[in-house]
VOBA-1610 file (N, C-alpha, C; in pm, whole numbers, padded with zeros to 5 digits, always signed):
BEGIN
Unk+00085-00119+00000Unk+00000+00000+00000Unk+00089+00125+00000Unk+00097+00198-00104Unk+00144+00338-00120Unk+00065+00437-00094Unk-00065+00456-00063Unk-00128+00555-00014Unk-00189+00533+00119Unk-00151+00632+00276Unk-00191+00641+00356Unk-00362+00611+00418Unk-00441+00558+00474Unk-00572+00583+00518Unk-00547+00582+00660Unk-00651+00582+00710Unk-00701+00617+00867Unk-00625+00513+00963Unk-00623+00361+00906Unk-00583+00290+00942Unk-00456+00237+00935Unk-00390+00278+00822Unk-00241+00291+00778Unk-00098+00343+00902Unk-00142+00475+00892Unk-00078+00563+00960Unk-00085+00528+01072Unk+00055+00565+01151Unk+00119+00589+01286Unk+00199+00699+01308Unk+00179+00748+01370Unk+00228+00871+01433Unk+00396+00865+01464Unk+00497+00913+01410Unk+00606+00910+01400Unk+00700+00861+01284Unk+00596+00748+01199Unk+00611+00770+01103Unk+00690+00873+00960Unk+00768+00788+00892Unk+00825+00890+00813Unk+00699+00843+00675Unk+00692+00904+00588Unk+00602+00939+00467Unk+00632+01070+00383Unk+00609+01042+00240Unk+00646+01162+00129Unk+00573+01240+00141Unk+00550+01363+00143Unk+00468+01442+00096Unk+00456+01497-00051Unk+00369+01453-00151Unk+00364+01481-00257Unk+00327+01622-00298Unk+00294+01740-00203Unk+00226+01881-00224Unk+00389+01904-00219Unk+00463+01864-00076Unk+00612+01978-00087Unk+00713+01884-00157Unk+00683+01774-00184Unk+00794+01732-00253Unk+00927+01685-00137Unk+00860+01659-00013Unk+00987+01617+00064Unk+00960+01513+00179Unk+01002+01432+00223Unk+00937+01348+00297Unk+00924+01424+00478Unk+00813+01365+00524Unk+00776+01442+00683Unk+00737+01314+00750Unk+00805+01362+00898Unk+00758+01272+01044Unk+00634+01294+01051Unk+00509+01219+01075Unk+00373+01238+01109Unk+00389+01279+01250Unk+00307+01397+01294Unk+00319+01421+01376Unk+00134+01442+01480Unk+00027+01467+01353Unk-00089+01441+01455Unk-00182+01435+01380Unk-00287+01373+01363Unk-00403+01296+01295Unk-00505+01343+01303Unk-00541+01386+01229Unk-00719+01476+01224Unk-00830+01323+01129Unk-00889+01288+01188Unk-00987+01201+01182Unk-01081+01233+01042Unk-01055+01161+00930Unk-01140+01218+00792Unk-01080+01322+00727Unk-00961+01347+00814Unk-00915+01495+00736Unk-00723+01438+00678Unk-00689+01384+00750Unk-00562+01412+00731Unk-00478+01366+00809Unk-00315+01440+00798Unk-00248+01457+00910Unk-00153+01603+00926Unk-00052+01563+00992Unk+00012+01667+00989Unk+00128+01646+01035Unk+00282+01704+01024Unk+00383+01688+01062Unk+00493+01765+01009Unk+00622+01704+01005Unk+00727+01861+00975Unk+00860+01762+00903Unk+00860+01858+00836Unk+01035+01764+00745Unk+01139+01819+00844Unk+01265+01766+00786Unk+01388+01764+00874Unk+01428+01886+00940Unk+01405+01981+00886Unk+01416+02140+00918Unk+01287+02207+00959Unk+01170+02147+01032Unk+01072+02211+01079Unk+00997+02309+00975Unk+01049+02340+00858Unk+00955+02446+00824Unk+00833+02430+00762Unk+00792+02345+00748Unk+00617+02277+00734Unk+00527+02283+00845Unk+00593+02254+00959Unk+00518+02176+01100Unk+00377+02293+01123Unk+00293+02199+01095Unk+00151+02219+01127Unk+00073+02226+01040Unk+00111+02165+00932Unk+00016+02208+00771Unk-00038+02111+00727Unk-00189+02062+00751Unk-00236+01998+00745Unk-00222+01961+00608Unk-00211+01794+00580Unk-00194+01719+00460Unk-00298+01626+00446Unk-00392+01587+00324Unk-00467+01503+00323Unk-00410+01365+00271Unk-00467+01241+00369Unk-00417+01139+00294Unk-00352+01087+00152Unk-00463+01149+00053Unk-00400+01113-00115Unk-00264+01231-00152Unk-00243+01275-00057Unk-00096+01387-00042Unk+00005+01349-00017Unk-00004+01205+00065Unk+00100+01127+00083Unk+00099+01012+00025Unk+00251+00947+00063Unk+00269+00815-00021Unk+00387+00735+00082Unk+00423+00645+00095Unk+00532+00539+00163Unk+00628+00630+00106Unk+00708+00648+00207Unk+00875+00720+00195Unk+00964+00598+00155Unk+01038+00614+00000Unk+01150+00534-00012Unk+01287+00473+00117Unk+01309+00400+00153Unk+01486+00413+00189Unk+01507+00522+00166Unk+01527+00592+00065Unk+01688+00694+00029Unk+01590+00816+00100Unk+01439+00817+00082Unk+01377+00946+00125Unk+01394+00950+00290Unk+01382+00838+00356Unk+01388+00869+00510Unk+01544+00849+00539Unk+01658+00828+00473Unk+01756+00876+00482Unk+01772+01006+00480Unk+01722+01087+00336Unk+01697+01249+00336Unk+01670+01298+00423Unk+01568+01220+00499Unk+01440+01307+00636Unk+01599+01313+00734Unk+01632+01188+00742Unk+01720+01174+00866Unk+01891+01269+00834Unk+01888+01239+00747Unk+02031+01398+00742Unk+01970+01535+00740Unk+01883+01568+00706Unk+01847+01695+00706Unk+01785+01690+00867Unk+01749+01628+00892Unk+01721+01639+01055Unk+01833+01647+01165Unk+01946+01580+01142Unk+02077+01606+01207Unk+02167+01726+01174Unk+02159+01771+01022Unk+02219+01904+00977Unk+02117+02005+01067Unk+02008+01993+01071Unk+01945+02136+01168Unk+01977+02105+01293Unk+01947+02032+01350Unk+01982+01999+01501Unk+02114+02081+01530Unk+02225+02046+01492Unk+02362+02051+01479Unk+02342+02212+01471Unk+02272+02307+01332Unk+02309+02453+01308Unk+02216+02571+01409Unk+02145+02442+01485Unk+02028+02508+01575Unk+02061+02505+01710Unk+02170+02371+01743Unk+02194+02380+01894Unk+02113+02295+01975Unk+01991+02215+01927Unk+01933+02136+01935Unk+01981+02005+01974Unk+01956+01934+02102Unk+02066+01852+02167Unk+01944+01757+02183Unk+01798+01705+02142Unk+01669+01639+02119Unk+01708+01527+02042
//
């Protein structure tokens, strides 16, 4: 299954986002609506995404999620 539903998703989860073109941590679940969460550099976090918006994150994409998440940490001071 490449497209997310109600029952799919877990919260922490990595997944593509097909609107920004970058893969995001799920971070909270609106019931019939969606979800929501933030790529490696936070600048999404809170923008609600509807299921057919996402898709299963490749390997190489939650590698992406996961270096770009350690490059901000690191330029932010962020010790999380």
């Amino acid at each position: 299954m490449n497209t997310p539903n109600e029952d799919s998703v877990k919260m922490g989860q990595i997944w593509f986002d097909t609107v920004n073109k970058e893969p995001i941590q799920l971070e909270h679940f609106f019931p019939c609506m969606g979800v929501s969460g933030y790529n490696g550099d936070l600048s999404n976090e809170n923008e609600i995404l509807r299921f057919e918006d996402l898709r299963v994150a490749t390997e190489e994409e939650v590698e992406q999620f996961k270096m770009i998440r350690e490059d901000w940490k690191i330029a932010d001071g962020d010790d999380s």
